[in-house]
N, CA, C and O of each residue as an XYZ file, in Angstrom:
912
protein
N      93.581     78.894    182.013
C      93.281     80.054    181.180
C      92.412     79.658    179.995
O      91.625     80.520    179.602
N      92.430     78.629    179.442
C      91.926     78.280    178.298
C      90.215     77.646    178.650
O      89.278     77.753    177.859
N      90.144     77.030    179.942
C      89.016     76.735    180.701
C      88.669     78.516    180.867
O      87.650     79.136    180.564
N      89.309     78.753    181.164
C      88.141     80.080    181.973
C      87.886     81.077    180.690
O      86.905     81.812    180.801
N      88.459     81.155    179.799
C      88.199     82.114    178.415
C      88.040     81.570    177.487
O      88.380     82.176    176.470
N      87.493     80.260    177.328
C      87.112     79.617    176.237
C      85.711     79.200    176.466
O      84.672     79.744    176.091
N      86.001     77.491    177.566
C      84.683     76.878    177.613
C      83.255     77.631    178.211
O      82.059     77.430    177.999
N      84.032     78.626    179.090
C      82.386     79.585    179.342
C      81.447     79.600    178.132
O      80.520     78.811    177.949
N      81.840     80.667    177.283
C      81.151     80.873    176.062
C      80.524     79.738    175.064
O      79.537     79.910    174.348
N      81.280     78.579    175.163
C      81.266     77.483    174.191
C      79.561     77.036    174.777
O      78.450     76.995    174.250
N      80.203     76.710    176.347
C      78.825     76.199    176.849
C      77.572     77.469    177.262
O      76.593     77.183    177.952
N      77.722     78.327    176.921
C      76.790     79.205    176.970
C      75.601     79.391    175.672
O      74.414     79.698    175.552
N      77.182     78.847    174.513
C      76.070     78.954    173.265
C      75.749     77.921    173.303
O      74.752     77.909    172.581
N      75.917     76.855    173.707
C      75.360     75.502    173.814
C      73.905     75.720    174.242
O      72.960     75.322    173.560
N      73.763     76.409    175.473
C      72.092     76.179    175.990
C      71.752     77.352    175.542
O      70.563     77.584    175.764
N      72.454     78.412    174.857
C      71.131     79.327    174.046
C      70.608     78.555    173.014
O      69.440     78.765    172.685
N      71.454     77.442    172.271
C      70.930     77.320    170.882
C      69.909     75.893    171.411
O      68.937     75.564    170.731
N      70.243     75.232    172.535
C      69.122     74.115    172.905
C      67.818     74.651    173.772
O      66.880     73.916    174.081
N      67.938     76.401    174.200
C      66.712     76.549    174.524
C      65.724     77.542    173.125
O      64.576     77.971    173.012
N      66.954     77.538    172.293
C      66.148     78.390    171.026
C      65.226     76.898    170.573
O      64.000     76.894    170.458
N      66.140     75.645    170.350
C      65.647     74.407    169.854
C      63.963     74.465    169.826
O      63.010     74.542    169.051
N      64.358     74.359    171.434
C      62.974     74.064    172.142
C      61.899     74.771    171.675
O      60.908     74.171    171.260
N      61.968     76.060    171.688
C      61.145     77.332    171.370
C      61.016     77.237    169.885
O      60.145     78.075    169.654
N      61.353     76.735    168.788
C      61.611     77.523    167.821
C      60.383     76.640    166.906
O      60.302     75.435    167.145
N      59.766     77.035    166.229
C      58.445     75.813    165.435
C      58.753     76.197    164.023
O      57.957     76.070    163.093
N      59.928     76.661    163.934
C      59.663     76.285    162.071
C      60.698     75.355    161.677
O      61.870     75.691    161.850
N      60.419     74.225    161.169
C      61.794     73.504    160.862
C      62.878     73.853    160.664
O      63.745     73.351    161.379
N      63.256     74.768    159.707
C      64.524     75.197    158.656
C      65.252     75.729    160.145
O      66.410     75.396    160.395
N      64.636     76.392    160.885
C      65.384     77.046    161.661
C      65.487     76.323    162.769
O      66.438     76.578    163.508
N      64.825     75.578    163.035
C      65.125     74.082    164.735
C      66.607     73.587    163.780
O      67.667     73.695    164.397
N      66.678     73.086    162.389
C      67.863     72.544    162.329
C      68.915     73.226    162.248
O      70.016     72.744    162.513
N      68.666     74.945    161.716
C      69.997     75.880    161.658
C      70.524     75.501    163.235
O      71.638     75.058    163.519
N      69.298     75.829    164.277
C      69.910     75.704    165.779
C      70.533     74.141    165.910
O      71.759     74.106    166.013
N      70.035     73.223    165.916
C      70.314     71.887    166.069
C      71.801     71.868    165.766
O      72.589     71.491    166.634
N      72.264     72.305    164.433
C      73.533     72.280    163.838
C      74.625     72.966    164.955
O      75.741     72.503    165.194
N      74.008     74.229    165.604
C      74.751     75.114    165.694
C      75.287     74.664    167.089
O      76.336     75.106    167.559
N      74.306     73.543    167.859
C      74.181     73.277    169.174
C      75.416     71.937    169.499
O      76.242     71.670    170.372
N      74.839     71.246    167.971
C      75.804     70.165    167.672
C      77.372     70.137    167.300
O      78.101     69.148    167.232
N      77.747     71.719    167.039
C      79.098     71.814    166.395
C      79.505     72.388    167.672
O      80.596     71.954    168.041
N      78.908     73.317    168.540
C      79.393     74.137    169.743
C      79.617     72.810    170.832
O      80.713     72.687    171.378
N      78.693     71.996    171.061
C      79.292     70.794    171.855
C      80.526     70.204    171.724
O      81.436     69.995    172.526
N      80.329     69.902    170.158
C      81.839     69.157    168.995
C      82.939     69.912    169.820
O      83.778     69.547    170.644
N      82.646     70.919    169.352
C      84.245     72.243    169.625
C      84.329     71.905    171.159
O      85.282     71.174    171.426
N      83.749     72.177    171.947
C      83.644     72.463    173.529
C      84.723     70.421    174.229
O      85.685     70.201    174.964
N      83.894     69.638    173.528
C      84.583     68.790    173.506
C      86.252     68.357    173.230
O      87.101     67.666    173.793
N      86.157     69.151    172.097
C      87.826     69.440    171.380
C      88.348     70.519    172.676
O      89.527     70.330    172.976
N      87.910     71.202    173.178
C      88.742     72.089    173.746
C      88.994     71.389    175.538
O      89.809     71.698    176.407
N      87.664     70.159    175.506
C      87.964     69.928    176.629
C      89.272     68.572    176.595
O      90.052     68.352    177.522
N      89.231     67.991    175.590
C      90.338     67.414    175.274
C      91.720     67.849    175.134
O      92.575     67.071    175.557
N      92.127     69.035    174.578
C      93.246     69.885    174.694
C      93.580     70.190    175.991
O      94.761     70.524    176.084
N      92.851     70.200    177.230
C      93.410     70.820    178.634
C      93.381     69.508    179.219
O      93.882     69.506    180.343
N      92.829     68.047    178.707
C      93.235     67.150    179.516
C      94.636     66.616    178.847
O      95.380     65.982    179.596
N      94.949     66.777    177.812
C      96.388     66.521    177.151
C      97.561     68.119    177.701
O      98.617     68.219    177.076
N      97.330     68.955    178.556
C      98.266     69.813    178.549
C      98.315     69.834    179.709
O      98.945     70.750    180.238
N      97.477     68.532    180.762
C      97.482     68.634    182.356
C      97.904     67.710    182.427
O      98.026     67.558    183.642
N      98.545     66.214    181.603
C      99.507     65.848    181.443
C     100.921     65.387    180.878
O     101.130     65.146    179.689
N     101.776     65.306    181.805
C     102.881     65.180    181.402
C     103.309     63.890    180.568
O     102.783     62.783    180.452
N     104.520     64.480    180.008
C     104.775     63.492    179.437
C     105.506     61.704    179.699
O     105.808     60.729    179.012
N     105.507     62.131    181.158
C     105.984     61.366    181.156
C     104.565     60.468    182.040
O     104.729     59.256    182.178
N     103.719     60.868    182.397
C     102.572     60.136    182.868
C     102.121     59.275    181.150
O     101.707     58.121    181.035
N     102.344     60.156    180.145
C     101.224     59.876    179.104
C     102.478     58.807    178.248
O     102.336     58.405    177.093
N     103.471     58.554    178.989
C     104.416     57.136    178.120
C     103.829     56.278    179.331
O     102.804     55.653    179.060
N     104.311     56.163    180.577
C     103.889     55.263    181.639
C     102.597     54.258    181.612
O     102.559     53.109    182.052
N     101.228     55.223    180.783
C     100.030     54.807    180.627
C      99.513     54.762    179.161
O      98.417     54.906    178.621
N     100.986     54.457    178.690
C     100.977     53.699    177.242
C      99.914     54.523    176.645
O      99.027     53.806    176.180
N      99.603     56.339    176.433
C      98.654     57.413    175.927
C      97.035     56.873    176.649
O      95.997     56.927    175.990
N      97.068     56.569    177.517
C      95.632     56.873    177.928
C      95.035     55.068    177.527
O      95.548     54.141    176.900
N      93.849     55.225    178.198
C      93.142     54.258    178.127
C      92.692     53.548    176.258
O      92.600     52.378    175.887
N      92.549     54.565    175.644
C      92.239     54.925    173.925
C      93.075     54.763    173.547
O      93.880     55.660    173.796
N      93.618     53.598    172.683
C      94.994     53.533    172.045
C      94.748     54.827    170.517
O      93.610     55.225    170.269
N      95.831     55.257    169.765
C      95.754     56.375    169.099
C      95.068     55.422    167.649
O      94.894     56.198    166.710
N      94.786     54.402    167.406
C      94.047     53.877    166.699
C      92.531     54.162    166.785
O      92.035     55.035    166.073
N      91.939     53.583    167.475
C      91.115     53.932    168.324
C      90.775     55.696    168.440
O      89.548     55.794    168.409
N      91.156     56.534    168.512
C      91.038     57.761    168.322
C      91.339     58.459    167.496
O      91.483     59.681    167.556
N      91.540     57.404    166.167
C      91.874     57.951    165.118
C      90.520     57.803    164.580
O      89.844     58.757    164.194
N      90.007     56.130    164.560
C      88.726     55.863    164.043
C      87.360     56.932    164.287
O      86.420     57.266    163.566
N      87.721     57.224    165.493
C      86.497     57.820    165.796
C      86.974     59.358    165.785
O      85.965     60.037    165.595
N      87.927     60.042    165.893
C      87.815     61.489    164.951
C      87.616     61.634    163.430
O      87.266     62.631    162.799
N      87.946     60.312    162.964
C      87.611     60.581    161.274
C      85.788     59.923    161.118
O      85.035     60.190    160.181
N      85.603     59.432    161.790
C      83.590     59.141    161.589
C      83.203     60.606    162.255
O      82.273     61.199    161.708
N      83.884     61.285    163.472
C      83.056     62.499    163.365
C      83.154     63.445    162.469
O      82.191     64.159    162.189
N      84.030     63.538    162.051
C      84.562     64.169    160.261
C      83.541     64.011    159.378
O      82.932     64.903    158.788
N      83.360     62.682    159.307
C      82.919     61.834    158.464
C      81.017     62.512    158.131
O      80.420     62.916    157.133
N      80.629     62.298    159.712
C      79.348     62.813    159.805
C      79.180     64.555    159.602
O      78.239     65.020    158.960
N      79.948     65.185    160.074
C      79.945     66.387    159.803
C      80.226     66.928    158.411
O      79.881     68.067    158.099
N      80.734     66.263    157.732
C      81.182     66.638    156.133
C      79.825     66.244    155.540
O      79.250     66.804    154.607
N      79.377     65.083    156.309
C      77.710     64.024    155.298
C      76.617     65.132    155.738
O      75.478     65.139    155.272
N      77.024     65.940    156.557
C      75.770     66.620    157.366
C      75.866     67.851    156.028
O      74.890     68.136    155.333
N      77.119     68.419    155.878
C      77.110     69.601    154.842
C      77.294     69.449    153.599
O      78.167     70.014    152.941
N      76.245     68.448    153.075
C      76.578     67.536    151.641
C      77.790     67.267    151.120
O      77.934     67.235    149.898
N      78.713     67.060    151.887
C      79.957     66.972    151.834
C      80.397     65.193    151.308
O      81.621     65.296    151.241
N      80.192     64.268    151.069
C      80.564     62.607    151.101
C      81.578     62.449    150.244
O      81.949     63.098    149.267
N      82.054     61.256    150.892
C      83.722     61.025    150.227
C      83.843     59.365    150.992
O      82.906     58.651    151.350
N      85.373     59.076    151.081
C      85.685     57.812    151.736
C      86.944     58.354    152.931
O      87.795     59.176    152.590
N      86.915     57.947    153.903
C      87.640     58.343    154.929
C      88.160     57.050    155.771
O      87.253     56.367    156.246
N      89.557     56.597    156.035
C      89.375     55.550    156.528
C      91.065     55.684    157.317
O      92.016     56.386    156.973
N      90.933     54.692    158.488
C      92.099     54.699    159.384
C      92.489     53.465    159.116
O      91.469     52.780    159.191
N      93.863     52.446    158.704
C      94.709     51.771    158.485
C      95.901     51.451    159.335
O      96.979     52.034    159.452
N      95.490     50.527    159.816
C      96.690     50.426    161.472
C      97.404     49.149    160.865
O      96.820     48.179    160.381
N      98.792     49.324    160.978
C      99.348     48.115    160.604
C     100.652     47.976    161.466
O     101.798     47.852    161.034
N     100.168     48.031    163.014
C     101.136     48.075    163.807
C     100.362     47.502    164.832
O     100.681     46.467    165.418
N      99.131     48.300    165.105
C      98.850     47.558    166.402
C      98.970     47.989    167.674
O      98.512     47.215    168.515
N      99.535     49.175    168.138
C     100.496     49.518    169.166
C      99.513     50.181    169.932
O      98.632     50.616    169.191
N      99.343     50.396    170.969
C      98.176     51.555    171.774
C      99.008     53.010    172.029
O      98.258     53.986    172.056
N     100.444     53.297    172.220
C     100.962     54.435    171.953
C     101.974     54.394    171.330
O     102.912     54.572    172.107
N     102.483     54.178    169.781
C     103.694     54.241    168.948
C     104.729     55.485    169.188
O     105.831     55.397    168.647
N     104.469     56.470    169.860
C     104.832     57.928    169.885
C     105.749     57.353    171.267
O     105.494     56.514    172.131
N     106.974     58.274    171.001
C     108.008     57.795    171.726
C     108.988     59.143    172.034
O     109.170     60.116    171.302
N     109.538     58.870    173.337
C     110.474     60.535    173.793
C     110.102     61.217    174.344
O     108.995     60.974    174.824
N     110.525     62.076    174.552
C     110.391     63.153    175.525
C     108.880     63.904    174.684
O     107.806     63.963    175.282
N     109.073     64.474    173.114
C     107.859     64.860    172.526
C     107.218     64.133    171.928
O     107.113     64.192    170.703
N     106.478     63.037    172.870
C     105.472     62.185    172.037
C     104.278     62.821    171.908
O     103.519     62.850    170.939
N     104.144     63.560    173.466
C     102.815     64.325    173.314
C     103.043     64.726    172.204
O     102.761     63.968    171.276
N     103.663     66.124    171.887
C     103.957     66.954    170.855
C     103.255     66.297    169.079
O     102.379     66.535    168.248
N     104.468     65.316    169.379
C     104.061     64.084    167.976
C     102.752     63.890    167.566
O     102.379     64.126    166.417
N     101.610     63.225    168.973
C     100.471     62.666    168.751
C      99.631     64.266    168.523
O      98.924     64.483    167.539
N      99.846     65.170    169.502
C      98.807     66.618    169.034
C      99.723     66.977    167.728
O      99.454     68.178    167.723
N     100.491     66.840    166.763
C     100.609     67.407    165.134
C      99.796     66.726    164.888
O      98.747     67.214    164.468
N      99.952     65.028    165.071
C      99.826     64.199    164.013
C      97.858     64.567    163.892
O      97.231     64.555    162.832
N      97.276     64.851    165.245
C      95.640     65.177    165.044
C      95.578     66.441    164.909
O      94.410     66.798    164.752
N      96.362     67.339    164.899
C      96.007     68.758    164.297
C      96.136     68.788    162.836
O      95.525     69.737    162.343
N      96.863     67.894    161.833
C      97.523     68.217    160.403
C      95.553     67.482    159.998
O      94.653     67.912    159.277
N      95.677     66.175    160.969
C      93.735     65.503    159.996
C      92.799     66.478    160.500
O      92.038     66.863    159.611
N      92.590     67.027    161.669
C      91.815     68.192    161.898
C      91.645     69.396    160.891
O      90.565     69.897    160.578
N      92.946     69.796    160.415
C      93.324     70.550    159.280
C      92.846     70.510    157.920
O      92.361     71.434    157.267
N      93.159     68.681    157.404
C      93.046     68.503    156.360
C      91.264     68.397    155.831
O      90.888     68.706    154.700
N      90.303     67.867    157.001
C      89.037     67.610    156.957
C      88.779     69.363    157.376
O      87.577     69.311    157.637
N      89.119     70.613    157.556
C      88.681     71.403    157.879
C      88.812     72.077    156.277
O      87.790     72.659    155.914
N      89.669     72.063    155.535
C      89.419     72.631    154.396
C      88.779     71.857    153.316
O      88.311     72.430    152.332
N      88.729     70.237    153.499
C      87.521     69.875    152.892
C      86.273     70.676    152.904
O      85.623     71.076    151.939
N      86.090     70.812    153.976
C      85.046     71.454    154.528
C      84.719     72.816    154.100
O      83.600     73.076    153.658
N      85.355     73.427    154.176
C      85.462     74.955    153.472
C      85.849     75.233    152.296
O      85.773     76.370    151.832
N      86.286     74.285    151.704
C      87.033     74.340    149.959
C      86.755     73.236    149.050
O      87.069     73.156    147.862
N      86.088     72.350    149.806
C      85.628     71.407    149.029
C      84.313     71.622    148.225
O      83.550     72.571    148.406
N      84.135     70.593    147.283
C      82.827     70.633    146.201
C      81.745     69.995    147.156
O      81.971     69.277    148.129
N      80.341     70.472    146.599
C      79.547     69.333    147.807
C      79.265     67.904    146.621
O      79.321     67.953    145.392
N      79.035     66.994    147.288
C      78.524     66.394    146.301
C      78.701     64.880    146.956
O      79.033     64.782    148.138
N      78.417     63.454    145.968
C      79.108     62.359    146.210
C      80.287     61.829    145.638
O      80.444     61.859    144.417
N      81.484     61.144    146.720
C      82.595     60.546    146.345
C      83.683     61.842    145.693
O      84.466     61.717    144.751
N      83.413     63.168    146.592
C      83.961     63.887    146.275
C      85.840     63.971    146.800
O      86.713     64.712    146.349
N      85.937     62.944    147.850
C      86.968     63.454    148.588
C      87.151     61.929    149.302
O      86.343     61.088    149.695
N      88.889     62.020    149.259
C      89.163     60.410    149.688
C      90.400     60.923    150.939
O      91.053     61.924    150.644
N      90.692     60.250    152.275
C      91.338     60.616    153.214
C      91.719     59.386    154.146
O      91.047     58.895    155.053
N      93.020     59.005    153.665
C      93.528     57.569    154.108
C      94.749     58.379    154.956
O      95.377     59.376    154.601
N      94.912     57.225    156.783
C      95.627     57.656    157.338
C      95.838     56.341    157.898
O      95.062     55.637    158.544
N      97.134     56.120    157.503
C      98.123     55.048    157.648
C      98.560     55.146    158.883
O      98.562     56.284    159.352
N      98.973     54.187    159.622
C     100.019     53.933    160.992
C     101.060     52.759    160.124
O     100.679     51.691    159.645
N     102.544     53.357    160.094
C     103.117     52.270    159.507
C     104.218     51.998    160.905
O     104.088     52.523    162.011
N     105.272     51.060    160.499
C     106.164     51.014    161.510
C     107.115     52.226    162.332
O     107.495     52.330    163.499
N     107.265     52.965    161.256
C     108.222     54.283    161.981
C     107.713     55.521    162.240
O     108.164     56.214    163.152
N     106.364     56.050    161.172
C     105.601     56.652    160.897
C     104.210     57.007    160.579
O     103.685     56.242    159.770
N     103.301     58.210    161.117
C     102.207     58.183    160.187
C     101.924     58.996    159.003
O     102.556     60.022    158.755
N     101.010     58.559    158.296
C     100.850     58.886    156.984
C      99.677     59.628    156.683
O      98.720     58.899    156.947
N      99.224     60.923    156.183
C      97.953     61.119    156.177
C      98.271     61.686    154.460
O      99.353     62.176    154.139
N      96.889     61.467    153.308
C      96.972     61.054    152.307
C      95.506     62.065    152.221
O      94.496     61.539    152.690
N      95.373     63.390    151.680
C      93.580     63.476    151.226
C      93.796     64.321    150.232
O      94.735     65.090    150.027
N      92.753     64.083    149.588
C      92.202     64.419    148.332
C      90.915     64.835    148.238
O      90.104     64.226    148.935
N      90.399     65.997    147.338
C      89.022     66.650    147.361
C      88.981     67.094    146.106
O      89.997     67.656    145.696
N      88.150     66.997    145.452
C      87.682     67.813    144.661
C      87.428     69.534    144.696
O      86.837     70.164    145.572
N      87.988     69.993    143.618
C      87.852     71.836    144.292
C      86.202     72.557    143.716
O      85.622     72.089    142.736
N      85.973     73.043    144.052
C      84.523     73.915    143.273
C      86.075     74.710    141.704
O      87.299     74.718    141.566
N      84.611     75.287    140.824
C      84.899     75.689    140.140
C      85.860     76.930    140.136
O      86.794     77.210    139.384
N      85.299     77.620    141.278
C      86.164     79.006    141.446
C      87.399     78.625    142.170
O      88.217     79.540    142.257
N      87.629     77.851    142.541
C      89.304     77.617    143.083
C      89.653     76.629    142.619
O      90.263     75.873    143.375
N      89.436     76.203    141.234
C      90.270     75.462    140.469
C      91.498     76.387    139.740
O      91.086     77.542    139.631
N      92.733     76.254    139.263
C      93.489     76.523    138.607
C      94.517     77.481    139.160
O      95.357     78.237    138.671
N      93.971     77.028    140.818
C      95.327     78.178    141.423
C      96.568     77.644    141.664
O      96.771     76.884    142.611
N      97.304     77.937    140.984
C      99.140     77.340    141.144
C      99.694     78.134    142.056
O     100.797     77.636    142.282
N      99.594     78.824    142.528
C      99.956     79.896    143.573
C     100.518     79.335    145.083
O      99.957     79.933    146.002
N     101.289     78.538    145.436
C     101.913     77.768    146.526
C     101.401     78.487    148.045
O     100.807     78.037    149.025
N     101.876     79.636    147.738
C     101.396     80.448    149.001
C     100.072     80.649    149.527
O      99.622     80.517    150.665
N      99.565     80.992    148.463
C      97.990     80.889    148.617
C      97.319     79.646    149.089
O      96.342     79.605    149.837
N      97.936     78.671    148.581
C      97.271     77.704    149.185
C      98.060     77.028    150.385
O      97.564     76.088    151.005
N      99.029     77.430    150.617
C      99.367     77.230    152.101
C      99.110     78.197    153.084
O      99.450     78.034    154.256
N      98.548     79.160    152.686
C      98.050     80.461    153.832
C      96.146     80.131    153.455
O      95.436     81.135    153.508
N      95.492     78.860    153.126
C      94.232     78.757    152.790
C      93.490     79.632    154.148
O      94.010     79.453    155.250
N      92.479     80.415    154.067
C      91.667     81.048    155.176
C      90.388     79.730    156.007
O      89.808     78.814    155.424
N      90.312     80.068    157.314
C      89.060     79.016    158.131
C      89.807     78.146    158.764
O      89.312     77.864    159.855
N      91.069     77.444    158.476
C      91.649     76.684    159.343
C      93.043     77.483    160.108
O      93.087     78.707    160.235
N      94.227     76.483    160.612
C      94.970     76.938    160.949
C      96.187     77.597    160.564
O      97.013     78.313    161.130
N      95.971     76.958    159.027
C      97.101     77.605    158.107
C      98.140     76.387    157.805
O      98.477     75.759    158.809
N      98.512     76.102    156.972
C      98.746     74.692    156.576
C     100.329     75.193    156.803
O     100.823     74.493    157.686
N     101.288     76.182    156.290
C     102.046     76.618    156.329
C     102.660     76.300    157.846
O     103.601     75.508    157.892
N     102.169     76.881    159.088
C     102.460     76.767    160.406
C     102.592     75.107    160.549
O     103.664     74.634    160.926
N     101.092     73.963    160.133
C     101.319     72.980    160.541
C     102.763     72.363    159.406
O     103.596     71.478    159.605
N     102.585     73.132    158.424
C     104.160     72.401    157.828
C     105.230     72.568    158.267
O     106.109     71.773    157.934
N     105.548     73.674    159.183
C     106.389     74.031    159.485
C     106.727     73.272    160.924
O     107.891     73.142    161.301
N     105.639     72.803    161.658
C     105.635     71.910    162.867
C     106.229     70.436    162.106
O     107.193     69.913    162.665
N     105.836     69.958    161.215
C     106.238     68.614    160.966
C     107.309     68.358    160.487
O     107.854     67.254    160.486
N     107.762     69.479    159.979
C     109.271     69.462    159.190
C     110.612     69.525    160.724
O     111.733     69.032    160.839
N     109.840     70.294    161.564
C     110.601     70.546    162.457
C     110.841     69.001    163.477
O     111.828     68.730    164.161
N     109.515     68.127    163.272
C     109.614     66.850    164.015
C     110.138     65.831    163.163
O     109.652     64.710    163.310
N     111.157     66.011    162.178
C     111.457     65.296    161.556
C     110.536     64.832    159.845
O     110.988     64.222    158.876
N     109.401     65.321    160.029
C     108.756     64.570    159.204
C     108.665     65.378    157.857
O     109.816     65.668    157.530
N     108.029     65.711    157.223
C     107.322     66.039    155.842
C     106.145     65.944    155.666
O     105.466     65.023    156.121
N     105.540     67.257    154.700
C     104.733     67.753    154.371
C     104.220     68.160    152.767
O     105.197     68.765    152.326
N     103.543     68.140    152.066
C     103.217     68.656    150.414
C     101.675     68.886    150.204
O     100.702     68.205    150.532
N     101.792     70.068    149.553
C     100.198     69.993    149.308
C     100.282     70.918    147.944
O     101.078     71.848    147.814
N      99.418     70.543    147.048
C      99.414     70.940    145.863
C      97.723     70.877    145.295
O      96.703     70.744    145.972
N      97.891     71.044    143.647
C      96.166     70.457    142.819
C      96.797     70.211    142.013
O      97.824     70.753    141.606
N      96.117     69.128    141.591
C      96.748     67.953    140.314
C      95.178     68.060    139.631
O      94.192     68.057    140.368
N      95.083     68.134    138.463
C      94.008     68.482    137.735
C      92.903     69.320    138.528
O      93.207     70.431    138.961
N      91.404     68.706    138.754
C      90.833     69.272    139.995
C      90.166     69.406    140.775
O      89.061     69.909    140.980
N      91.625     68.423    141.750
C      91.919     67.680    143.140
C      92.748     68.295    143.687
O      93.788     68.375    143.032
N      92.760     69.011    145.067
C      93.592     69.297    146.025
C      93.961     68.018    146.491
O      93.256     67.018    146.632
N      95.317     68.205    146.740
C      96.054     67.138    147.512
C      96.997     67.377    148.235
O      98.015     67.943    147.838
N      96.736     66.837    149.846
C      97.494     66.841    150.662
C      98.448     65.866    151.288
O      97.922     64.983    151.965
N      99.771     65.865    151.185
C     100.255     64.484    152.139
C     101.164     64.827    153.175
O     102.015     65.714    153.117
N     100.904     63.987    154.224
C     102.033     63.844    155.344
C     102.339     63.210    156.014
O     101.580     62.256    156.187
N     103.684     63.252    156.902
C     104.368     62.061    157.396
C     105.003     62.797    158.828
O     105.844     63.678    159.004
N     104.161     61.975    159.742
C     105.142     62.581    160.750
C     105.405     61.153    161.676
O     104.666     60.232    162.026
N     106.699     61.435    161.859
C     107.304     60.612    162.679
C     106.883     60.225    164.221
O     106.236     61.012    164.912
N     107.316     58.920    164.699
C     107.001     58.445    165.970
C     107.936     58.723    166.962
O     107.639     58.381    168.107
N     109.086     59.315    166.751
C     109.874     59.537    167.681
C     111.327     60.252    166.615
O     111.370     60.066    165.399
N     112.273     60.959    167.299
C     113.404     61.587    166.142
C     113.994     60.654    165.708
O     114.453     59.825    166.493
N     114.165     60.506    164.235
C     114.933     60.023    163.770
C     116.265     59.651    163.786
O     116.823     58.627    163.393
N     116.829     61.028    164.498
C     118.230     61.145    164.503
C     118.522     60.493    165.777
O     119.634     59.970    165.707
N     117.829     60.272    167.195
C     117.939     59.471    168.263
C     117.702     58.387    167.970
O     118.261     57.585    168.719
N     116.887     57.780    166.912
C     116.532     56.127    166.737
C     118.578     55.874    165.975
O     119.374     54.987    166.282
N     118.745     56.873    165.133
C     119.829     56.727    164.581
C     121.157     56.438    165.909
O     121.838     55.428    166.091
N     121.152     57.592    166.572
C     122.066     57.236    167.873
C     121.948     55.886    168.742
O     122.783     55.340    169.463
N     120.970     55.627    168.507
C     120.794     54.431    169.742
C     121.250     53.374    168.638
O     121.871     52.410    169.086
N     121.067     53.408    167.465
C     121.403     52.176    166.526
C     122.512     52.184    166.409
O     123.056     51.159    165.997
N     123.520     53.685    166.819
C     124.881     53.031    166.541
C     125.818     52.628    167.880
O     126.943     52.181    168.102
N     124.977     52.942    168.413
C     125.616     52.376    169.945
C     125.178     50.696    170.311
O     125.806     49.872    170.977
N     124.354     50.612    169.866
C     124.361     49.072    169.966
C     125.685     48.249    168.787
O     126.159     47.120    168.668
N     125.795     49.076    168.366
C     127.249     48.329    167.122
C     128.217     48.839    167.671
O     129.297     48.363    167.323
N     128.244     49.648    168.417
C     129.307     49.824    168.900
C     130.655     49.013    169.534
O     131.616     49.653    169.962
């Protein structure tokens, strides 16, 4: 369903905007298309990734230790496409992935899938309202995402424009508009054990989170049965 009512269109605007490319002789507007050709691929990609993670199971995706791409590895390279897409919309900052485990799939249980799609929907999230709420500029925005032993960690910070500085308003900024709604993904991580906060501290939005590699409360059961 998601193949047949999604990627049609995705790849449709794909070759309108690469045969506008072709056709089009005034600069300003070859790169409006260029952009438009380059983000509709981006997306089409993301969506073709979502139906190869929901065509398998979970228990294929522990067996093959998450795929050939350890989640390091696909961490690096969703935060450089971030990275380029934020540099493309005068967007620059520091963005960086921190592995201090090593592991090619840390995500464990029955909902590891589950685990690994929060843990890339909350940085999808967090680089999407950079994007839409952020200042343009340089060294505007810093986005560190930890792999520690039990947990991951995602850590960002942005600078706000002038007009959405000074909103204390909790709700508001957990119902932010353009992404998925920070509220829903808080409400996913709290539910996997983990934690969530997002606030502005002078004016810097700041987001943090922690979601777990497997339930807590089962790492807890299995620890007391070995003392048993």
């Amino acid at each position: 369903m998601i193949h047949d009512s999604v990627t049609g269109d995705l790849s449709n605007i794909a070759r309108v905007s690469q045969r506008q490319l072709r056709r089009c002789g005034d600069p300003e507007q070859a790169e409006a298309w260029r952009q438009i050709n380059e983000q509709s691929r981006r997306v089409l990609d993301g969506v073709h990734a979502v139906i190869r993670q929901l065509s398998t199971t979970d228990d294929d995706a522990n067996a093959s230790g998450g795929g050939d791409e350890g989640l390091s590895e696909t961490l690096h390279e969703r935060v450089a496409a971030w990275s380029r897409r934020l540099s493309e919309a005068g967007i620059r900052g520091d963005a960086r992935v921190i592995d201090h485990i090593h592991r090619p799939m840390p995500f464990g249980g029955k909902d590891a899938a589950a685990r690994q799609s929060c843990l890339l929907a909350i940085i999808d999230e967090t680089f999407t309202n950079i994007m839409r709420h952020g200042r343009r500029g340089d060294a505007v925005y810093t986005v560190a995402i930890t792999l520690g032993e039990r947990h991951a960690e995602i850590v960002g910070m942005n600078e706000l424009p002038d007009g959405e500085r000074d909103n204390g308003d909790i709700d508001a900024i957990l119902d932010l508009p353009g992404g998925n709604g920070l509220r829903l993904h808080r409400e996913e991580i709290e539910g996997l054990g983990g934690t969530m906060s997002v606030g502005q501290e002078d004016d810097s939005w700041v987001l943090y989170a922690r979601v777990p590699y497997a339930d807590p409360e089962q790492g807890e059961s299995r620890a007391r049965r070995r003392f048993r």
